[in-house]
C-alpha positions as CSV (number, residue, x, y, z in Angstrom):
1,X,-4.2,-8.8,7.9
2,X,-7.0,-11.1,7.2
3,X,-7.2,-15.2,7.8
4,X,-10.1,-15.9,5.4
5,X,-8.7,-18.4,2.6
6,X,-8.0,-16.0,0.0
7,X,-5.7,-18.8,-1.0
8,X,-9.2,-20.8,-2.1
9,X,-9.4,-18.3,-4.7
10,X,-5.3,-18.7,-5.7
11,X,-6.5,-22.8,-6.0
12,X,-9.4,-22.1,-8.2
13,X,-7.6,-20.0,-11.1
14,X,-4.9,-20.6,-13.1
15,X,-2.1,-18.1,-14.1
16,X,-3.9,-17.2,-17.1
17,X,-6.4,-14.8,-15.1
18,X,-4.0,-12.2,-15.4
19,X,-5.1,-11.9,-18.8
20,X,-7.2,-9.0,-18.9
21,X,-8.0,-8.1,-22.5
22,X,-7.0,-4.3,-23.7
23,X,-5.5,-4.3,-20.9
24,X,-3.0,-1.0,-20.3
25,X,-0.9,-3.3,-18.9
26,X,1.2,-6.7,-19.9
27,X,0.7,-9.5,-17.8
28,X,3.2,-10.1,-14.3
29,X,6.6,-11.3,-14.9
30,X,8.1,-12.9,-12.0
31,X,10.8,-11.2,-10.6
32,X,12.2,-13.4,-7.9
33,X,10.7,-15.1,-4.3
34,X,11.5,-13.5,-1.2
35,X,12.8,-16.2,1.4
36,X,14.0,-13.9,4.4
37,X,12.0,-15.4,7.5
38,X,12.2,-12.0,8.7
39,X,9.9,-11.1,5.4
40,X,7.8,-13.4,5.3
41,X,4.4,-11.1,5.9
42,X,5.2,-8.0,3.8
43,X,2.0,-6.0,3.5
44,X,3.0,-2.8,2.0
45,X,5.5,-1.8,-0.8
46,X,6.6,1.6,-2.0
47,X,9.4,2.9,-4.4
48,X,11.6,5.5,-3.4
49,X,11.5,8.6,-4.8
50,X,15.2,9.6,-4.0
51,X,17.0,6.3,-4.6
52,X,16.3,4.7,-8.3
53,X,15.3,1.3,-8.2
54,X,14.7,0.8,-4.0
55,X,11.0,0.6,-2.4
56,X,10.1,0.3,1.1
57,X,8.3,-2.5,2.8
58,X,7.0,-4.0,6.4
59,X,5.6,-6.8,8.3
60,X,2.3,-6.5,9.8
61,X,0.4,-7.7,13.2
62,X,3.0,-7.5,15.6
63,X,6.1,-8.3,13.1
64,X,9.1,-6.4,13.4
65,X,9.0,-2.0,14.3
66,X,11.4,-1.4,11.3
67,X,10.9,-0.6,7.2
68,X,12.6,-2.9,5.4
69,X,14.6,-1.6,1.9
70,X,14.6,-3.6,-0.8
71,X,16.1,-2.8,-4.6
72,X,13.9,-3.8,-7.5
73,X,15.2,-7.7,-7.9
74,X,13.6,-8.1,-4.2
75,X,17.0,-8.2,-2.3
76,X,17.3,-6.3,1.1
77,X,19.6,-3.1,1.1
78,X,19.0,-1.5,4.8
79,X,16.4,-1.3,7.4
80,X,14.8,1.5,9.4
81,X,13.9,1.0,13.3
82,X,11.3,3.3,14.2
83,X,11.3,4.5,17.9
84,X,8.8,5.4,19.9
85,X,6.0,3.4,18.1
86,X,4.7,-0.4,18.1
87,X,3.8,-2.8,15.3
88,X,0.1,-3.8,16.5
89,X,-1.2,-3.8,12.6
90,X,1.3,-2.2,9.9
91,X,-1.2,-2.6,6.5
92,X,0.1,-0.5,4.0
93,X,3.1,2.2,3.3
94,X,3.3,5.2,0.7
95,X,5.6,7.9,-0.1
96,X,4.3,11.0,-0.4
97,X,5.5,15.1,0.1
98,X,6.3,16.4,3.4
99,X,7.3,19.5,5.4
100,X,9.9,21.2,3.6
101,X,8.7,19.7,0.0
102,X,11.2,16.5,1.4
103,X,10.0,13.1,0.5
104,X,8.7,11.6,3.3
105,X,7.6,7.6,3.9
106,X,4.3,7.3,5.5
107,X,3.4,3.7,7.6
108,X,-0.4,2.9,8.1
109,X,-1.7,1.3,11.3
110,X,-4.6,1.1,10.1
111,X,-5.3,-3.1,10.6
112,X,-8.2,-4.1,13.1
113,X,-9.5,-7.1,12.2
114,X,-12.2,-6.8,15.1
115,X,-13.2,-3.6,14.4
116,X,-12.4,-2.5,18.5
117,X,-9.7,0.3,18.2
118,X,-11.4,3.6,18.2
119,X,-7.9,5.5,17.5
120,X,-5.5,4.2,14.8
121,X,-2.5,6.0,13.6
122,X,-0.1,6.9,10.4
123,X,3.8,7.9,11.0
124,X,5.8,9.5,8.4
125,X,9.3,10.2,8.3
126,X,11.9,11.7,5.8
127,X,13.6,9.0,3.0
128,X,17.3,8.7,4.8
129,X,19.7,10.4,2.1
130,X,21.9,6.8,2.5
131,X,20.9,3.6,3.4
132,X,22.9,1.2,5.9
133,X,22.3,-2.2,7.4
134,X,20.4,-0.5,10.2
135,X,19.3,3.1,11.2
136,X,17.2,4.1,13.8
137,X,14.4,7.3,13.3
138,X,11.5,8.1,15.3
139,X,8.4,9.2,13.4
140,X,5.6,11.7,13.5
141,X,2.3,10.2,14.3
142,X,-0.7,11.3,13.7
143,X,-3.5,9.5,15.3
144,X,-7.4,9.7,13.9
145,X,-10.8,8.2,14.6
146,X,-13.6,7.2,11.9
147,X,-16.9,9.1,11.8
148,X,-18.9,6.1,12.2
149,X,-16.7,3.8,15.0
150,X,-14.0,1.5,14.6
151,X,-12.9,0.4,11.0
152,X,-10.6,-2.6,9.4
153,X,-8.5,-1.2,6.8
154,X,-5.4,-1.8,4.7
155,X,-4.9,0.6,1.9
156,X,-3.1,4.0,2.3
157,X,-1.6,6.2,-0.6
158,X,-0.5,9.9,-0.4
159,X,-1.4,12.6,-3.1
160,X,1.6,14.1,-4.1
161,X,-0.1,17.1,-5.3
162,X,-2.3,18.2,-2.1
163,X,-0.4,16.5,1.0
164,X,-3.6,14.5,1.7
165,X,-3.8,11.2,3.1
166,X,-6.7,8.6,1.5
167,X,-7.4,5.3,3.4
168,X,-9.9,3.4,1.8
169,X,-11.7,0.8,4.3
170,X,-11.7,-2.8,4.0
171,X,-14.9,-5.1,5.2
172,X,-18.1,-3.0,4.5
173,X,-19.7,-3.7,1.2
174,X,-18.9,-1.2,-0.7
175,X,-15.9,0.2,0.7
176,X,-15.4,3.6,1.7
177,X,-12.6,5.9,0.8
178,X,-11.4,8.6,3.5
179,X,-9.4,12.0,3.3
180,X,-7.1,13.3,5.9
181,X,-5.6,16.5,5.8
182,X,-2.1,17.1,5.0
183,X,-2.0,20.3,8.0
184,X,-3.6,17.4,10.4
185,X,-0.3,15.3,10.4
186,X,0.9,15.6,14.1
187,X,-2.6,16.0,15.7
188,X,-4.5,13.9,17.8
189,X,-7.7,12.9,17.7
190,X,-8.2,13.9,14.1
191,X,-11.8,12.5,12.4
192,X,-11.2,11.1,8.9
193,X,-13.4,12.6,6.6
194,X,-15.5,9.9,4.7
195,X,-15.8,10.6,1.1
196,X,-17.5,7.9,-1.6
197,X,-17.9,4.6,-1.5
198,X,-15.6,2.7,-3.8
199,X,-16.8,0.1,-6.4
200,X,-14.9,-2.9,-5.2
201,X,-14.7,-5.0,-1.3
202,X,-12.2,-6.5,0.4
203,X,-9.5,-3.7,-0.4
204,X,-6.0,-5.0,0.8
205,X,-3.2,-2.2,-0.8
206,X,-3.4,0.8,-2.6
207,X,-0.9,3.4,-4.7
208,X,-0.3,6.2,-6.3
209,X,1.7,7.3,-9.1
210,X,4.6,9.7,-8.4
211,X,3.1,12.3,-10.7
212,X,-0.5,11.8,-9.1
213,X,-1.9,10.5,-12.4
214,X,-2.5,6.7,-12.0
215,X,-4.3,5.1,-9.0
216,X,-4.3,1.1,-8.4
217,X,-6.4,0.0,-5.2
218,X,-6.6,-4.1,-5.2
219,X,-8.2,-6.8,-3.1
220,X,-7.0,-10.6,-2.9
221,X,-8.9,-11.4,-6.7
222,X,-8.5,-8.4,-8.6
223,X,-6.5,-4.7,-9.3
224,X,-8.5,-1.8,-10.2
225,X,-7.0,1.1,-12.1
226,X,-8.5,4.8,-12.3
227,X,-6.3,7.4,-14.5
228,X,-6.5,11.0,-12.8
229,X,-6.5,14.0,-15.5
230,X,-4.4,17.5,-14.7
231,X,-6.5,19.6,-12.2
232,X,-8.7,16.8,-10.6
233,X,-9.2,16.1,-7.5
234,X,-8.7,12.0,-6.2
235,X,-12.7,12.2,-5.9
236,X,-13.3,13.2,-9.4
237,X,-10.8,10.3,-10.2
238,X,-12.1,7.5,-8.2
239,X,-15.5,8.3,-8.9
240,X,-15.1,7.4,-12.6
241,X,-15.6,4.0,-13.7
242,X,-11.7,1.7,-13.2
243,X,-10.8,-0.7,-15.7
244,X,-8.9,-4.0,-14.7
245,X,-5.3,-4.6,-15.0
246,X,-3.4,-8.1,-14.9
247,X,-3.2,-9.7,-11.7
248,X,-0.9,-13.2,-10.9
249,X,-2.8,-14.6,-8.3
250,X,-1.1,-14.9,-5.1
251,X,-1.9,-16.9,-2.2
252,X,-2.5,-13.6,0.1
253,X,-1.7,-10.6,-1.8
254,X,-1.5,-7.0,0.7
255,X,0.9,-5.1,-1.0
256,X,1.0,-3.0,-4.5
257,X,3.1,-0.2,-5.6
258,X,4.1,1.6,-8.4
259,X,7.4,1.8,-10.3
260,X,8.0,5.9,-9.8
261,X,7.6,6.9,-13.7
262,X,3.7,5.0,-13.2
263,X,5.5,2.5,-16.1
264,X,4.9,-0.3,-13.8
265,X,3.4,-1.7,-11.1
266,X,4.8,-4.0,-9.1
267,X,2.8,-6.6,-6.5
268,X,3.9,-9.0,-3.7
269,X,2.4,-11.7,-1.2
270,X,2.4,-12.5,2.8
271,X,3.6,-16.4,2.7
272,X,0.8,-19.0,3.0
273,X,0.3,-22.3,3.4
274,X,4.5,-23.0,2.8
275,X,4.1,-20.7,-1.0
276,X,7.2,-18.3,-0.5
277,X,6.3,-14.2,-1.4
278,X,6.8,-14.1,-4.6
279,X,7.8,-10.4,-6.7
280,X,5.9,-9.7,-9.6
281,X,6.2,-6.4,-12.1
282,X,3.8,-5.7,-14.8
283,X,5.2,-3.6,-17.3
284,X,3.0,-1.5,-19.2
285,X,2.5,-2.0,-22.6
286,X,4.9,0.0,-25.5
């Protein structure tokens, strides 16, 4: 999570920003405001792949140790206590393939602000078949170092073609995009491998499409979108040039996530300065 005044930005536009001409994409429709307590810093959103019309979400820096479920209107439908692990810095949250070829829901601790945690970790854990006001799991974990020292990030997504895991880093200029191995989930110790840099800063949330064809990766001011043709890798993707897709300006914007067909993409703020997380979807265009 990051203090600067993004919301300086939100002051300065006005809601016709979003209007990026040719855009793939029509501008955000709001969906409806999110005013749980409990909710109030979501960071991270991802749509289920088992349960139509349900995505996953969490608080960050020291909120509550659970996923929240929430079904596409923005109303909560279950929560998930995770055992065993701590909420220092939740940033971002993915579903992605797991042992078994199960869907499994992946939780980045990736957040350090400081740069002064020289281990940070993931957990994963299978989508529950039902949801109910409250289950408790406890998740793998697999904890890994950068090649260079400590790192800030905030942006996780899964490939669901290869396993990998991508974190792309936050507060070097440009930032940096990362690859852990699907076969390291459960190790220790694991060093990320660094990839490319990234043509954009400040990288807050990122996602994948469910059929590994569309990437989104956004900061607090704009979304970048990269399509991914059959048989590349997320390299060859990302190192093509993105385009820019609508964005509502939000006051503190950490989370992204697409609809599961890739149809839509859906995007959601922390609460600042008494402005209420608000749930936008962009629909793409017919």
């Amino acid at each position: 999570m990051n203090k600067f005044l993004p919301f300086l930005f939100f002051l300065s536009v006005s809601a016709f920003a979003q209007q990026i001409p040719d855009s793939l994409y029509l501008p955000g429709i709001l969906i409806s405001s999110i005013e749980n307590p409990v909710l109030e810093e979501m960071s991270g959103l991802a749509f289920s792949k088992n349960h139509p019309g349900k995505f996953y979400t969490h608080t960050d820096s020291g909120g509550e140790v659970a996923v929240f479920v929430l079904d596409s209107a923005g109303n909560e439908v279950g929560k998930i206590l995770l055992e065993g692990v701590e909420n220092r810095d939740w940033e971002d949250i993915a579903i992605g393939p797991g042992p078994g070829g199960k869907s499994y829901v992946y939780v980045a601790e990736i957040g350090d602000n400081l740069g002064v945690h020289q281990n940070v970790m993931i957990f994963r854990f299978p989508e529950p078949v039902t949801f109910s006001t409250e289950i408790t799991l406890t998740p793998e974990v697999l904890t890994f170092n950068y090649p260079d020292g400590a790192m800030d990030a905030e942006s996780m997504f899964v490939d669901p073609v290869s396993g990998d895991l991508f974190v792309v880093s936050k507060r070097d200029s440009p930032n940096t995009l990362f690859r852990l191995q699907a076969e390291d989930f459960g190790k220790r110790n694991v060093v990320a491998e660094k990839l490319i840099k990234l043509p954009i800063t400040g990288a807050t949330a990122a996602d994948i499409s469910q059929d590994g064809s569309r990437i989104l990766i956004k900061n607090y001011f704009k979304i970048f979108y990269w399509e991914r043709k059959t048989g590349q890798s997320i390299v060859e993707a990302l190192s093509q040039a993105p385009k820019e897709l609508p964005y509502v300006p939000e006051p503190q914007g950490e989370a992204i996530g697409f609809q599961p067909d890739g149809k839509a993409y859906f995007t959601i703020s922390e609460k600042r300065f008494d402005i209420f997380p608000v749930l936008y979807r962009y629909p793409l265009k017919k």
